[in-house]
Residue frames as qw, qx, qy, qz and C-alpha x, y, z in Angstrom:
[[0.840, -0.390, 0.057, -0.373, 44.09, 66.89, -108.19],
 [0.963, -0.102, -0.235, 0.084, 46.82, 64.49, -108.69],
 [0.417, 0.484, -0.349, 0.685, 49.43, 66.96, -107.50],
 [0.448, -0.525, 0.249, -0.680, 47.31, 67.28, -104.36],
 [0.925, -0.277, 0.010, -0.262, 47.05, 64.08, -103.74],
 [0.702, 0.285, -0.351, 0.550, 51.29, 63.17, -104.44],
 [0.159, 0.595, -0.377, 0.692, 52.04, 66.14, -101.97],
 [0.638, -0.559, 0.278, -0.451, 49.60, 64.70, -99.12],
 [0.940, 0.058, -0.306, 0.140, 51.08, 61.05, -99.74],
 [0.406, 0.491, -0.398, 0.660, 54.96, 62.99, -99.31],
 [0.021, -0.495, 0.367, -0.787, 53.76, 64.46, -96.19],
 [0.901, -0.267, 0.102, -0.326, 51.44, 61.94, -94.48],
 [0.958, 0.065, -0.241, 0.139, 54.71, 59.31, -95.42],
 [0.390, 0.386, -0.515, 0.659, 57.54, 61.59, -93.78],
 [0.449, -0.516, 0.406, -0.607, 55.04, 62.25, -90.69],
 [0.976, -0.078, -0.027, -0.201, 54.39, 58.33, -90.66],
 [0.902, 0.045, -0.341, 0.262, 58.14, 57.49, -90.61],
 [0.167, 0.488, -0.395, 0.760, 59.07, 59.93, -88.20],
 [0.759, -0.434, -0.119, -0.471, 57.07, 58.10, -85.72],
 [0.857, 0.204, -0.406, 0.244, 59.84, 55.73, -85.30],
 [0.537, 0.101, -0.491, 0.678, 61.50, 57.82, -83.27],
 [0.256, -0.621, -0.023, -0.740, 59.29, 59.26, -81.48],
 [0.037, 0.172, -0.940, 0.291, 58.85, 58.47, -77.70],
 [0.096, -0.386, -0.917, 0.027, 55.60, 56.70, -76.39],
 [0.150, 0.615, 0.362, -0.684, 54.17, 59.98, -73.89],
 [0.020, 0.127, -0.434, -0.892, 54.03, 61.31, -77.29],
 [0.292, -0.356, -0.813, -0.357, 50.38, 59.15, -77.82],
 [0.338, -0.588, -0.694, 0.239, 49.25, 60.07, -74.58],
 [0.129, -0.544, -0.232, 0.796, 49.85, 64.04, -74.96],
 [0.299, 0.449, 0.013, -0.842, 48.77, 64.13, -77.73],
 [0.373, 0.255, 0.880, -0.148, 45.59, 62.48, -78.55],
 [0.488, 0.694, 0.118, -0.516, 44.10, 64.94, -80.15],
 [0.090, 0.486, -0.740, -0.456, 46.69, 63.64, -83.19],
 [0.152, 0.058, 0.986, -0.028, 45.82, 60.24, -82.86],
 [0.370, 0.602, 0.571, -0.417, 41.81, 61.34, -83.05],
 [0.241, 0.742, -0.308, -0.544, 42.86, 63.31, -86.20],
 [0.309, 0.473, -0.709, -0.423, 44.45, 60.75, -88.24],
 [0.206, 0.347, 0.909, 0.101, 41.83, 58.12, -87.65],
 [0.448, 0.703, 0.275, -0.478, 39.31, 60.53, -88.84],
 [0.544, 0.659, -0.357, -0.377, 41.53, 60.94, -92.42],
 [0.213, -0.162, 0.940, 0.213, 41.76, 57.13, -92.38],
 [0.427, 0.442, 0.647, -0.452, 38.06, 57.29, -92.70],
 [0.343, 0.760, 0.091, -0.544, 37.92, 59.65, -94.94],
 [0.196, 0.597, -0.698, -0.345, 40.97, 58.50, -97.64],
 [0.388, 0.014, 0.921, -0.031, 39.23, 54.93, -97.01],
 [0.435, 0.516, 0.611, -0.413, 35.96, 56.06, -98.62],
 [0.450, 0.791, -0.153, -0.386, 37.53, 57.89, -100.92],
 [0.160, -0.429, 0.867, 0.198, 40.06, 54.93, -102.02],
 [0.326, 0.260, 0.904, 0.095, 36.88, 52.21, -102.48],
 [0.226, 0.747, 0.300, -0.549, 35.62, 54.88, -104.37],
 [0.112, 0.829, -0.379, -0.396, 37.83, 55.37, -106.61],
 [0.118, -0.081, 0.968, 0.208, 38.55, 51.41, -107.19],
 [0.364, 0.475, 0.767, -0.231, 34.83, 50.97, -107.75],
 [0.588, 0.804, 0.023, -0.085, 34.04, 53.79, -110.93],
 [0.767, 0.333, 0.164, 0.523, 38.29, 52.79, -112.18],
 [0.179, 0.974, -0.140, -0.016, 39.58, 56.77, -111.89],
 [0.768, 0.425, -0.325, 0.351, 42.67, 57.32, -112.66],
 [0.059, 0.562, -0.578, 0.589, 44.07, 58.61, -108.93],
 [0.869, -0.470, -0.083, -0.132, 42.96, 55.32, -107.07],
 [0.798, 0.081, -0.381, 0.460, 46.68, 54.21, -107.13],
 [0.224, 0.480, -0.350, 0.772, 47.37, 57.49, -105.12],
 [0.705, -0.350, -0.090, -0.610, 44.26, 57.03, -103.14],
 [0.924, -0.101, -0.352, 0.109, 45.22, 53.10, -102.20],
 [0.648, 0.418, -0.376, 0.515, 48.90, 54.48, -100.91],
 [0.161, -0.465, 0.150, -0.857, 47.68, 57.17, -99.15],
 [0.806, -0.393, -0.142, -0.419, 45.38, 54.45, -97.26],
 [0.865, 0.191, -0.375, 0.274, 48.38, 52.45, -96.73],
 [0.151, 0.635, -0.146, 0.744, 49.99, 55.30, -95.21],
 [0.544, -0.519, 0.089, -0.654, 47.43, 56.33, -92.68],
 [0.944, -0.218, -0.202, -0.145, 46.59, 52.76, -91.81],
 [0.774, 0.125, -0.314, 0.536, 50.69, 52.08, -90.96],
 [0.034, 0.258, -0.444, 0.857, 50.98, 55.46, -88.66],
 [0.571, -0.519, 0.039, -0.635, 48.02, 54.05, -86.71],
 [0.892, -0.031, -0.413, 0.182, 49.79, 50.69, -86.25],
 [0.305, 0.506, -0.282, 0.756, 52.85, 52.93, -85.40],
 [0.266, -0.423, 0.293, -0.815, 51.00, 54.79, -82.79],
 [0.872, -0.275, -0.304, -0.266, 49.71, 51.51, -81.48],
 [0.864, 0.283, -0.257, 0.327, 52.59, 50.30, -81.22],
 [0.277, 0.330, -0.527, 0.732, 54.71, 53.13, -79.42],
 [0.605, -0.467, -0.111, -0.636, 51.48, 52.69, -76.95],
 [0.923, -0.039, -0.383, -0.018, 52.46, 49.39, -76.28],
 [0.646, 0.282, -0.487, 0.516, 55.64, 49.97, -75.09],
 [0.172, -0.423, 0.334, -0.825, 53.98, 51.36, -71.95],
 [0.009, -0.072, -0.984, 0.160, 52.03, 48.64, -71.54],
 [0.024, -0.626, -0.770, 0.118, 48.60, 49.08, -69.95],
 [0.162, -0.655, -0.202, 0.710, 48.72, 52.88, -69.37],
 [0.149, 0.365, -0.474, -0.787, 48.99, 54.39, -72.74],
 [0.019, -0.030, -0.949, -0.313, 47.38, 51.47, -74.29],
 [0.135, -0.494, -0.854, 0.092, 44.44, 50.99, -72.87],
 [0.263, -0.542, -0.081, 0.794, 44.00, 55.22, -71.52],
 [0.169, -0.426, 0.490, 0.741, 44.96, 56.21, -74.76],
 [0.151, 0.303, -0.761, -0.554, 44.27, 54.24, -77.58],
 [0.025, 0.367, 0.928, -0.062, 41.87, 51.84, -76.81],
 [0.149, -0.442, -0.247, 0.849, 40.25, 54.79, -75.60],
 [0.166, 0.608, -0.172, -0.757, 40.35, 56.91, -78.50],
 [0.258, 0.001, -0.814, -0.521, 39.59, 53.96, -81.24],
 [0.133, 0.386, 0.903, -0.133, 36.80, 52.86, -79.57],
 [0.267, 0.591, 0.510, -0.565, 35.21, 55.85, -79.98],
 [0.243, 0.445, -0.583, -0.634, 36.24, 56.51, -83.32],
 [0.060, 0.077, -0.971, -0.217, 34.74, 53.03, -84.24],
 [0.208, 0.587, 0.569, -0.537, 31.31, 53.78, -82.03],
 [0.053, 0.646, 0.015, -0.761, 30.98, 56.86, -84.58],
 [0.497, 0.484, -0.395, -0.603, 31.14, 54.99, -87.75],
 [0.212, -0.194, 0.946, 0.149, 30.25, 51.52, -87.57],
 [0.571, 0.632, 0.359, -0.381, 27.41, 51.96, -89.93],
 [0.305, 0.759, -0.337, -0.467, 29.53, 53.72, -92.73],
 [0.691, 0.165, 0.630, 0.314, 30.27, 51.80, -95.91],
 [0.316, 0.350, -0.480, -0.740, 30.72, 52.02, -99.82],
 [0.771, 0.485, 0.210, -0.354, 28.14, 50.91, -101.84],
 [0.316, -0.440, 0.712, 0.447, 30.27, 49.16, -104.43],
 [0.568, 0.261, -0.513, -0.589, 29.13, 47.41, -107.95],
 [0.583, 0.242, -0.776, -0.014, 29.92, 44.17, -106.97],
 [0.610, -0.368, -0.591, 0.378, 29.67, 44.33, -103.05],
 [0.266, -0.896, 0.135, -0.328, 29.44, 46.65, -99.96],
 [0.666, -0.090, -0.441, 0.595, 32.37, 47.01, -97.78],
 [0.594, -0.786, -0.081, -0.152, 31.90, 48.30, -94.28],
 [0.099, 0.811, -0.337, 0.468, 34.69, 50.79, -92.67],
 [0.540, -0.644, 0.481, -0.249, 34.80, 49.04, -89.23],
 [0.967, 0.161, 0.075, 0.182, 36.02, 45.63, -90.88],
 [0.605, 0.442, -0.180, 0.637, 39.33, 47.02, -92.29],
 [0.229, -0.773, 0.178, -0.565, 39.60, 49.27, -89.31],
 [0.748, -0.543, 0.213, -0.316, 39.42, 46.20, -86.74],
 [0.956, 0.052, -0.146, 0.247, 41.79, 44.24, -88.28],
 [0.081, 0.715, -0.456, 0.524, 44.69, 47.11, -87.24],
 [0.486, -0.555, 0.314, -0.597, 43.00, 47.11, -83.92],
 [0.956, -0.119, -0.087, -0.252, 43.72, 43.58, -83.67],
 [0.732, 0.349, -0.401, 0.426, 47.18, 42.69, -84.98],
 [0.077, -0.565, 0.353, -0.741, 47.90, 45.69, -82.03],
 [0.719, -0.419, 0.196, -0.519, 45.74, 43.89, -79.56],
 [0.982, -0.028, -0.180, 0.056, 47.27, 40.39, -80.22],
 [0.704, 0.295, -0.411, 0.499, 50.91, 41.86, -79.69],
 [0.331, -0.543, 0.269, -0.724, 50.19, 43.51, -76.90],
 [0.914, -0.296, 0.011, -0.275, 49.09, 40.33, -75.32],
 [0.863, 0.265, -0.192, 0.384, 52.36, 38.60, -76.60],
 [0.661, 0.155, -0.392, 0.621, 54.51, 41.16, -74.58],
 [0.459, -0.588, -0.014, -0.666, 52.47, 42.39, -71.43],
 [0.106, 0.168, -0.911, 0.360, 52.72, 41.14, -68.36],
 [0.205, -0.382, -0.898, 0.080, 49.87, 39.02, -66.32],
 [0.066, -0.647, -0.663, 0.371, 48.81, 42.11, -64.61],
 [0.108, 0.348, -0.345, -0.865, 49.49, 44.93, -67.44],
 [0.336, -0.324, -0.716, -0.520, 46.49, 42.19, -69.59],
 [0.133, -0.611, -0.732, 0.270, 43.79, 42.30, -66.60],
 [0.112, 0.763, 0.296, -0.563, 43.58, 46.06, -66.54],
 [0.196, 0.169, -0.491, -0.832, 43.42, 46.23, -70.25],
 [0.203, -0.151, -0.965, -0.071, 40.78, 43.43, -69.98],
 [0.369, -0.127, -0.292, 0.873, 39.31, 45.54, -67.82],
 [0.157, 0.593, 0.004, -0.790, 38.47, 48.41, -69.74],
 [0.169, 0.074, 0.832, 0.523, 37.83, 46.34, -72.85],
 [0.518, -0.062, -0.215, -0.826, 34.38, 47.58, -74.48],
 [0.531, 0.058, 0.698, -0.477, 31.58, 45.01, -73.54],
 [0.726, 0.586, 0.168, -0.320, 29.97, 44.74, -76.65],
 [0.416, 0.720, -0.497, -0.248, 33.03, 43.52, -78.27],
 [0.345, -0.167, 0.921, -0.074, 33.63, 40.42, -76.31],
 [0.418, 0.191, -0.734, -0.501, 32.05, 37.67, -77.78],
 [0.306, 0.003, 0.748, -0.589, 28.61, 36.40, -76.51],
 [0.145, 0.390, 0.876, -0.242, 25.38, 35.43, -77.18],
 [0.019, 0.782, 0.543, -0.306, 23.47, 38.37, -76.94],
 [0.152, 0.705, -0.319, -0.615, 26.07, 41.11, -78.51],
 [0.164, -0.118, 0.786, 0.584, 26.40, 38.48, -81.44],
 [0.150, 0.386, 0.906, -0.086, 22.61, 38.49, -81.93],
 [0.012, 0.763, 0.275, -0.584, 22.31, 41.72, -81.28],
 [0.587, 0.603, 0.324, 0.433, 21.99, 43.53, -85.35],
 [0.194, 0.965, 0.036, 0.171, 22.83, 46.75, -83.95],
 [0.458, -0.784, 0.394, 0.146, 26.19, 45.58, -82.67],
 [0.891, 0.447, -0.076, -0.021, 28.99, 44.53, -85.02],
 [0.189, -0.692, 0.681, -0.146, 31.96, 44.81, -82.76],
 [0.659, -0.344, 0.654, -0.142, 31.50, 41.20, -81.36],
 [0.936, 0.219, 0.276, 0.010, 31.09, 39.37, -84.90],
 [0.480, 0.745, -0.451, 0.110, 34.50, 41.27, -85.92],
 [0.051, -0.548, 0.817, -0.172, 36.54, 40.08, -83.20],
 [0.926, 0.131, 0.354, -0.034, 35.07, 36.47, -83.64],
 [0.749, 0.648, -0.109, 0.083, 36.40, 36.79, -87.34],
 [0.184, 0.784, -0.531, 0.263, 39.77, 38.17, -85.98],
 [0.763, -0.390, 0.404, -0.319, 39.95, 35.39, -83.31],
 [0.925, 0.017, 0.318, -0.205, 39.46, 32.92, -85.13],
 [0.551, 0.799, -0.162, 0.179, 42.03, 33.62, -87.78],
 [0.226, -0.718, 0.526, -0.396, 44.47, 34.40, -84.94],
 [0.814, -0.210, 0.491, -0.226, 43.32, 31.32, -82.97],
 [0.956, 0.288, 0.037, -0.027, 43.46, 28.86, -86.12],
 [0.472, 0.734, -0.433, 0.226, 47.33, 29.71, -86.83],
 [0.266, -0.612, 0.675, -0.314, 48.39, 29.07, -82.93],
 [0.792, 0.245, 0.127, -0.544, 46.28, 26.18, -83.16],
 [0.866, 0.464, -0.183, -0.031, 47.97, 24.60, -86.32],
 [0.238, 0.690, -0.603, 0.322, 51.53, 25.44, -84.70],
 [0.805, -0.323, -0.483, 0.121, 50.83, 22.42, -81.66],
 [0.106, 0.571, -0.531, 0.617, 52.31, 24.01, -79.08],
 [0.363, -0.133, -0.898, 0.211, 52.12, 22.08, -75.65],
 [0.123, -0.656, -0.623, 0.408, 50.84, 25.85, -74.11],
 [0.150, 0.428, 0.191, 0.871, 50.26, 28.92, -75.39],
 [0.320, -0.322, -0.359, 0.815, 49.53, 31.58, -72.47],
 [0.096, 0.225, -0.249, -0.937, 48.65, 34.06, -75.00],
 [0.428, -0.220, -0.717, -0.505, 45.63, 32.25, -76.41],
 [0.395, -0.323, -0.752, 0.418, 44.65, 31.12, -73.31],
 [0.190, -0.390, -0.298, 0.850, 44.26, 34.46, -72.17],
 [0.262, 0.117, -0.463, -0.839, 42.45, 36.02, -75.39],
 [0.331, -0.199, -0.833, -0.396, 40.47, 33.15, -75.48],
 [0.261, -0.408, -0.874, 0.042, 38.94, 33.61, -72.08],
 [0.025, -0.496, -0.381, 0.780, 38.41, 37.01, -72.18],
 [0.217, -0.028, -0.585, -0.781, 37.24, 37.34, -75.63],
 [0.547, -0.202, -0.773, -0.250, 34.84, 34.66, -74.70],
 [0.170, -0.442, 0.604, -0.641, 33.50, 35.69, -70.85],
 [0.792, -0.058, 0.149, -0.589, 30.07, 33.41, -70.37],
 [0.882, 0.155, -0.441, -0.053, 31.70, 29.87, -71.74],
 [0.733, -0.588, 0.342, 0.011, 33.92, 27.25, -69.39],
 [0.107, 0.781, -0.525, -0.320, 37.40, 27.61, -70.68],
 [0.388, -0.323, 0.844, 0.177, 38.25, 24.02, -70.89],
 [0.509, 0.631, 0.561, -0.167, 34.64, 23.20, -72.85],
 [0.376, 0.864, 0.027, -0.333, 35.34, 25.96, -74.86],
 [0.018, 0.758, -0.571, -0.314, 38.70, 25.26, -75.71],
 [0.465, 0.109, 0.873, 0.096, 37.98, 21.35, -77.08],
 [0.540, 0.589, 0.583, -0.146, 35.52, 22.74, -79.26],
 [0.089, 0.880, -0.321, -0.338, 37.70, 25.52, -80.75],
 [0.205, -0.528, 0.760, 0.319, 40.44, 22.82, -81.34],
 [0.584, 0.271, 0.761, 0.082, 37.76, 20.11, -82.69],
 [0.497, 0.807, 0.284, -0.146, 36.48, 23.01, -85.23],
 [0.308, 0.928, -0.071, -0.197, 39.63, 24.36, -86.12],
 [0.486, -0.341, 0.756, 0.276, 42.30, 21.48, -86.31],
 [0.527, 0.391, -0.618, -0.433, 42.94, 19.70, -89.39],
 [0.609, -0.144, 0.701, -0.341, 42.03, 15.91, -89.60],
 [0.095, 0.037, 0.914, 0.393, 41.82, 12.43, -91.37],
 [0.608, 0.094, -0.236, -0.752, 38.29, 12.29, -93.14],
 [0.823, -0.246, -0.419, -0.295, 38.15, 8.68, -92.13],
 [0.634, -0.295, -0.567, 0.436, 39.48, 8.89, -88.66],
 [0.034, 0.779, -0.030, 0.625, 38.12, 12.71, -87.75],
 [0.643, -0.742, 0.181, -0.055, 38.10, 12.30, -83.74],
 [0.907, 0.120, 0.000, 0.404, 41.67, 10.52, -83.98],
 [0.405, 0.431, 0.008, 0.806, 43.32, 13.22, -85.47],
 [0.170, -0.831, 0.158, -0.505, 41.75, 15.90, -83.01],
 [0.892, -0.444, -0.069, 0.054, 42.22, 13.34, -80.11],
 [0.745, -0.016, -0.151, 0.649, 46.35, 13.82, -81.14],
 [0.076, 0.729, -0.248, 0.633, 46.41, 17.87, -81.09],
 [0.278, -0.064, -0.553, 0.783, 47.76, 19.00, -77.70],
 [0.246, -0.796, -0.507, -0.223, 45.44, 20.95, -75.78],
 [0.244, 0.309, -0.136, 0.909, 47.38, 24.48, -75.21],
 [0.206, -0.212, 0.112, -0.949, 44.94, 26.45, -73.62],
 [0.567, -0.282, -0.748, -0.198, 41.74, 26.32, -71.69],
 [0.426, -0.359, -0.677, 0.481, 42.57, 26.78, -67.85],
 [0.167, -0.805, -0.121, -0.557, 40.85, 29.66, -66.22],
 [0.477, -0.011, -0.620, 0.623, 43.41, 29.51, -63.18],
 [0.115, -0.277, 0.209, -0.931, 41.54, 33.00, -62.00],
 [0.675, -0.364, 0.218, -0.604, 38.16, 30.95, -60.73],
 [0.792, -0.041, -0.562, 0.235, 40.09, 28.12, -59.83],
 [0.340, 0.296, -0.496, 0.742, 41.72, 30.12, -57.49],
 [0.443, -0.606, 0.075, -0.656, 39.99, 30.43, -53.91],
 [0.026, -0.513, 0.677, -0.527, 41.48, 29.82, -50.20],
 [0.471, -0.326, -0.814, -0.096, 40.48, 26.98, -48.07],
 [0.226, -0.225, 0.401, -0.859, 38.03, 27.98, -45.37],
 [0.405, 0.190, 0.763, -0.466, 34.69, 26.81, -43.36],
 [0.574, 0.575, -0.019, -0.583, 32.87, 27.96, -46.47],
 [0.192, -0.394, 0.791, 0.428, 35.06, 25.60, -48.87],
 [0.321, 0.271, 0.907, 0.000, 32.41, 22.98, -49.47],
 [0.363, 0.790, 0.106, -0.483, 30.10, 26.22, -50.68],
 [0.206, 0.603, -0.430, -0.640, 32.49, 27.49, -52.53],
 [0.012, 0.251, -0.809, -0.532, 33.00, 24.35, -54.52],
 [0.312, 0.471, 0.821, -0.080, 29.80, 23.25, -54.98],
 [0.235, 0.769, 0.272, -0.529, 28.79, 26.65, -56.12],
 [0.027, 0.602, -0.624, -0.497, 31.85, 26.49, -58.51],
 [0.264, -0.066, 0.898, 0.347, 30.46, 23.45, -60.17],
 [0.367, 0.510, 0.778, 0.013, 27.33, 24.39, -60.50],
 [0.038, -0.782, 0.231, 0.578, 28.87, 27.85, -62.03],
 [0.028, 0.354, -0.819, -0.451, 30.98, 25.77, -64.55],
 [0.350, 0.325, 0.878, 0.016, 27.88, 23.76, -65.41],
 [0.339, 0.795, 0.416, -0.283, 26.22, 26.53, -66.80],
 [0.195, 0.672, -0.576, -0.422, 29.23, 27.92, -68.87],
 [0.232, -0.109, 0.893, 0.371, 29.53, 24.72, -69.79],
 [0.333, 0.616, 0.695, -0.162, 25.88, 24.76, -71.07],
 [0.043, 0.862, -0.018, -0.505, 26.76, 28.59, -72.36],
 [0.189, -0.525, 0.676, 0.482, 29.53, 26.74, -74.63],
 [0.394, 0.189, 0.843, 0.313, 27.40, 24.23, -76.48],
 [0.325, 0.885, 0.333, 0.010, 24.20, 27.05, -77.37],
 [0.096, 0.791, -0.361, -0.485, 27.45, 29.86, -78.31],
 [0.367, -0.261, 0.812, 0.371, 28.98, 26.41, -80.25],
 [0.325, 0.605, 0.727, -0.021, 25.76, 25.94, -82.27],
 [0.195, 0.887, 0.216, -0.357, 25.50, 29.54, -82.96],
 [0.032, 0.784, -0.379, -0.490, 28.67, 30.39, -84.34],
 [0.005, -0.331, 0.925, 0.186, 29.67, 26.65, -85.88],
 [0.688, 0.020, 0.559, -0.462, 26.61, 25.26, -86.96],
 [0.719, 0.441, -0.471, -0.260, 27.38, 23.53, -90.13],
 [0.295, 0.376, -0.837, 0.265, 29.93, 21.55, -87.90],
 [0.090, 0.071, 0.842, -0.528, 27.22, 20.20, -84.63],
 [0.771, -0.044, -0.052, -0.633, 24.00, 19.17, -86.19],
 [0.753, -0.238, 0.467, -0.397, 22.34, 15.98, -85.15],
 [0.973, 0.223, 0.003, 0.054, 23.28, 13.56, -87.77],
 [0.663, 0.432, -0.425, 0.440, 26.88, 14.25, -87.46],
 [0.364, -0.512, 0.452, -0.633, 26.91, 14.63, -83.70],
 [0.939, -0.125, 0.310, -0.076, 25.85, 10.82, -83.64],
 [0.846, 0.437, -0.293, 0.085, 28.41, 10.48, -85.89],
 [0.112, 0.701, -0.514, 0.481, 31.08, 11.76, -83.62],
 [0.769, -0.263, 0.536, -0.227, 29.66, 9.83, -80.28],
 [0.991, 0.117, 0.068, -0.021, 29.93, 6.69, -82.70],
 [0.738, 0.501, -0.320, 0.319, 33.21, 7.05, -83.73],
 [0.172, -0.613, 0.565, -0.524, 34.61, 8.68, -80.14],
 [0.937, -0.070, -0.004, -0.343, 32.64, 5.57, -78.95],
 [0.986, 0.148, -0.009, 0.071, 35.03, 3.25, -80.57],
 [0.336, 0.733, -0.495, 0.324, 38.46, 4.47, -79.73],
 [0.896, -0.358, -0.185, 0.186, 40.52, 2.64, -77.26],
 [0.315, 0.700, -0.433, 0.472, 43.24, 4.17, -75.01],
 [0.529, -0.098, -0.658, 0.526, 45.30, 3.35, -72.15],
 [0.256, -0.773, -0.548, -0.191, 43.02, 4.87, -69.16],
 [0.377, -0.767, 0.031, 0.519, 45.73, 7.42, -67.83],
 [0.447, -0.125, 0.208, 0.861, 46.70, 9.04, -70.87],
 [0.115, 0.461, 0.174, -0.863, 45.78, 12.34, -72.24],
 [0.288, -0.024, -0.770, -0.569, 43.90, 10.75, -75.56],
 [0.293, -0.449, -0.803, -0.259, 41.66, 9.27, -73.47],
 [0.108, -0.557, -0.415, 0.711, 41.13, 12.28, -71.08],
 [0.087, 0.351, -0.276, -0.891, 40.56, 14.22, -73.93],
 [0.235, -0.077, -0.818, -0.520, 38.47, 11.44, -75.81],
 [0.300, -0.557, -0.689, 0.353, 35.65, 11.48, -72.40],
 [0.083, -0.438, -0.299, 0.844, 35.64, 15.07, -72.43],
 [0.183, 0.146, -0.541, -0.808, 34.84, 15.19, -76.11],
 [0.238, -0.298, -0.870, -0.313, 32.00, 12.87, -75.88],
 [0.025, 0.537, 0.819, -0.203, 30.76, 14.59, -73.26],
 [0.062, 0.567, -0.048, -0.820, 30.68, 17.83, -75.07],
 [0.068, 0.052, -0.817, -0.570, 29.19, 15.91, -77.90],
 [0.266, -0.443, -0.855, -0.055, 26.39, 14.53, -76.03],
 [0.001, 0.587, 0.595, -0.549, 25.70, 17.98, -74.28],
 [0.101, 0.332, -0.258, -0.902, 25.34, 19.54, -77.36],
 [0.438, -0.383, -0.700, -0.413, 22.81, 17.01, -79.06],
 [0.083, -0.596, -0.739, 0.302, 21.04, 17.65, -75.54],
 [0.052, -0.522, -0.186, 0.831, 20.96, 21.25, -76.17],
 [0.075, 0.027, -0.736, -0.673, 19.87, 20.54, -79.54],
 [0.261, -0.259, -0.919, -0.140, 17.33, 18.24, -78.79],
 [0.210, -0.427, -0.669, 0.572, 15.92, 20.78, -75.94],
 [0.085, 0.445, -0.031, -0.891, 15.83, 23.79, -77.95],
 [0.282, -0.082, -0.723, -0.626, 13.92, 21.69, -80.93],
 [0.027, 0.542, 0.718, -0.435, 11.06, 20.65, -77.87],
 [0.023, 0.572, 0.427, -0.700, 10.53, 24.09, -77.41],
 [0.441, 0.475, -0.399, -0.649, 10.49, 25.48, -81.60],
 [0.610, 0.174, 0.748, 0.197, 9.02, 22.15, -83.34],
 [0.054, 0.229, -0.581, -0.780, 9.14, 22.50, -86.85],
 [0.570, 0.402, 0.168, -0.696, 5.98, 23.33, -88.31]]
């Protein structure tokens, strides 16, 4: 057995570094490859936490071999990429989603814990999805965006939903992602920006993006609004329904457009609650108003544009609190 399992390692690692030179069409003629070696990631996964869970003595060959697989699917992400949308999206997207559809039930039963196949699967599908964002153009991300799965964005309803576990992976991956750009201050990041408001379709980008930075910044412990009040605010703009021509209709449009962005903004404080509720309950929500409350800034800089927006995203979340506790009183 372990001589079977050294010779597939040898031959799964020369077909994995001969990928290097392969050219991109290669992914797109031949899928059927690509559909193959996620299936024996599946398989060499199950059998790997298998094999770490009863101690045998060919997990180390088992682990490599996972290592392997998992690095020619990057690979083949990767030489996707370099086509941009077409391959990518076509292709790959394509051909993992359904591979992911098919087994996002499967797991190992473990001693100690279960661990579930589409976790370690989506993080690939991520790193691949974040660089892809990083070196696409404006209209190579819309028609991947596009064709993105539905049930993987991040909502309400697909996060609620028990038989869907797409949308609470890419949260997890998000956020991870998100927190790092996040910590780096940049004045804009483009790339977040983007991710963030298609990950996220039903929230109002600017709303959303304060609440992201308030949860996932670092900060003094006795001066917590302060310290978010100094990050930059990178990201946020949804330029795409800003965008619309004057005409007789204007006055519609923008009226309609506020009372559009009133409801995402409403969409942001019940998705904030859901996903971050340790961080927006009522006794520390008054704390925040009190302490945003008491800051002083000069009335044209971006501290206090930022310190008004927070409060009122403070104060529409204790309403949304306070509305949704009407309707469920506590027994």
């Amino acid at each position: 057995m372990k001589n079977d399992i050294r010779t597939l390692v040898t031959l799964l690692n020369d077909f994995s570094n001969s990928l290097d030179n392969r050219s991109p069409y290669f992914v797109y003629f031949f899928k059927e490859m690509l559909s193959k070696i996620l299936d024996w990631n599946f398989r060499v996964w199950k059998l790997e936490w298998q094999s770490f869970d009863k101690n045998t003595e060919d997990r180390t060959y088992w682990f490599e071999l996972s290592r392997i697989l998992e690095n020619a699917i990057r690979k083949i992400g990767q030489l996707a990429i370099k086509q941009k949308q077409f391959i990518f999206t076509v292709s790959f997207l394509a051909e993992f989603q359904k591979h992911v559809e098919s087994h996002k039930k499967d797991r190992v039963a473990m001693k100690e814990k279960v661990r579930f196949y589409v976790f370690d699967i989506f993080r690939i599908f991520y790193q691949l999805l974040f660089e892809f964002v990083e070196l696409a153009d404006y209209a190579d991300k819309n028609y991947m965006w596009d064709s993105f799965p539905e049930k993987w964005k991040i909502t309400k309803e697909n996060l609620v939903d028990k038989e869907n576990p797409f949308a609470r992976l890419s949260l997890h991956q998000f956020l991870d992602w998100a927190m790092n750009r996040i910590l780096a201050r940049p004045k804009s990041d483009f790339q977040l920006n983007n991710v963030a408001i298609n990950l996220f379709p039903e929230v109002e980008a600017s709303t959303w993006a304060m609440i992201l930075i308030f949860v996932l910044s670092p900060y003094d412990p006795q001066n917590r609004i302060a310290s978010i009040l100094s990050m930059p605010r990178s990201f946020g703009y949804d330029f795409a329904s800003a965008a619309f021509s004057f005409s007789e209709d204007y006055a519609k449009k923008v009226e309609l457009k506020k009372l559009q962005d009133e409801a995402r903004r409403q969409n942001a404080y019940e998705l904030a609650v859901l996903i971050f509720p340790s961080f927006f309950t009522e006794k520390l929500l008054a704390e925040y108003i009190e302490e945003a409350s008491k800051l002083k800034y000069d009335e044209s800089s971006s501290e206090e544009h930022k310190r008004l927006e927070l409060l009122r995203i403070f104060k529409g979340i204790q309403s949304f609190l306070q509305e949704r506790d009407s309707h469920n009183p506590k027994e």
